[in-house]
N, C-alpha and C positions, 0 to 999 in steps of 0.2 A: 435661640439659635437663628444666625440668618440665613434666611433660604437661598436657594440655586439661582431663583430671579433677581433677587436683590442684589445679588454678587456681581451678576452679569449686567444691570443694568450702572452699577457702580463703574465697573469695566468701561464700559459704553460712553459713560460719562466724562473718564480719561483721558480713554484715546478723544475723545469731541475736542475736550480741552487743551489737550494738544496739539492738534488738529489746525484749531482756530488762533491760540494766542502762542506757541510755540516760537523762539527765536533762536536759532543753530548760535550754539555755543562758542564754534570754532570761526563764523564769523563777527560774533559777539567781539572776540579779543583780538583777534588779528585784521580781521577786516577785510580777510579774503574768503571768496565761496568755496565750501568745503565739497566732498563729490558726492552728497547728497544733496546739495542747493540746487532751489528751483524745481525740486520732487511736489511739492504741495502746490505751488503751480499747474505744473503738469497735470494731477490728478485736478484741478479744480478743471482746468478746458476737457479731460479726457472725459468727464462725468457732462460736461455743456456738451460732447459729441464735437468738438473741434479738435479734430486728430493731427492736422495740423500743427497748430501750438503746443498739444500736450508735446510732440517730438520736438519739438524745438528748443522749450523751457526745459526738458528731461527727458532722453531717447530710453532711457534704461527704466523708465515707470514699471510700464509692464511686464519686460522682462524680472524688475525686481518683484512684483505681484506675484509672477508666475514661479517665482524661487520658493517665497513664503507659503503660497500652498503647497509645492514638491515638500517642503520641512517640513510642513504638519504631515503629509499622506506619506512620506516614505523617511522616518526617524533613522532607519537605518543610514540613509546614503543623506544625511543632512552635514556633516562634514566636506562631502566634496561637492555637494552643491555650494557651499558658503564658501568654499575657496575658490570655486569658480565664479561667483558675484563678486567678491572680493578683485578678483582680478581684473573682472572687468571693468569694475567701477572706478578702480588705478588706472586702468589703461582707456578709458573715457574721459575720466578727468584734466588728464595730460593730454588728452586730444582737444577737450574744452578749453583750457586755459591756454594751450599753444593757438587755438582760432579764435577765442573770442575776447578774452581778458585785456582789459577791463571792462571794455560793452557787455551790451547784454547780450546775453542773462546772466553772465560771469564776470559780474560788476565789484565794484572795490568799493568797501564802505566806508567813510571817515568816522563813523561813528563805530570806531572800535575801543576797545578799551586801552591797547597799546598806545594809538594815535593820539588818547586824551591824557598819558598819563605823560608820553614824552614832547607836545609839542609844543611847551614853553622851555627846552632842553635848549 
């Protein structure tokens, strides 16, 4: 049987891996930044202590941090916290892409799969 450590450091190992080699799906195929891009960013300057940049690459880090512990510690009200993350993250991202797009950090990628499948079209 596998133990409770092995479980968790299998866990551990996961999330790492996605983490590090992870490519958002939704800019995968369209080529536009989804309203989670630029989150693994963020956390990388927030963790160097550059609070700066982490807001800049992604203003909603922390507040999405502090959503995911409210859903572990109160199961009960994990419903209207997610549809208030949800909302925000719509109504951020439409503030992103109306200021920044396609600079950064709300850049356009040509390497999508749409762009490679029609542009000998």
């Amino acid at each position: 049987m596998v133990s409770q450590k092995t479980k968790y450091l299998g866990i551990v190992l996961v999330l790492f891996l996605l983490l590090v080699f992870y490519k958002c799906p939704f800019q995968f195929i369209t080529g536009l930044p989804c309203p989670g891009c630029n989150m693994k960013t963020s956390l990388y300057y927030l963790l160097k202590g550059n609070i700066r940049l982490s807001l800049y690459y992604h203003a909603l880090l922390i507040p999405t941090l502090i959503c995911g512990v409210l859903c572990l510690l109160k199961p009960e009200k994990r419903k209207m916290i997610l549809i208030l993350w949800c909302t925000l993250m719509i109504v951020y991202y439409i503030y992103r892409m109306i200021l920044y797009f396609p600079n950064s950090p709300m850049i356009y990628s040509k390497n999508n799969l749409i762009y490679l499948l029609f542009r000998h079209v």
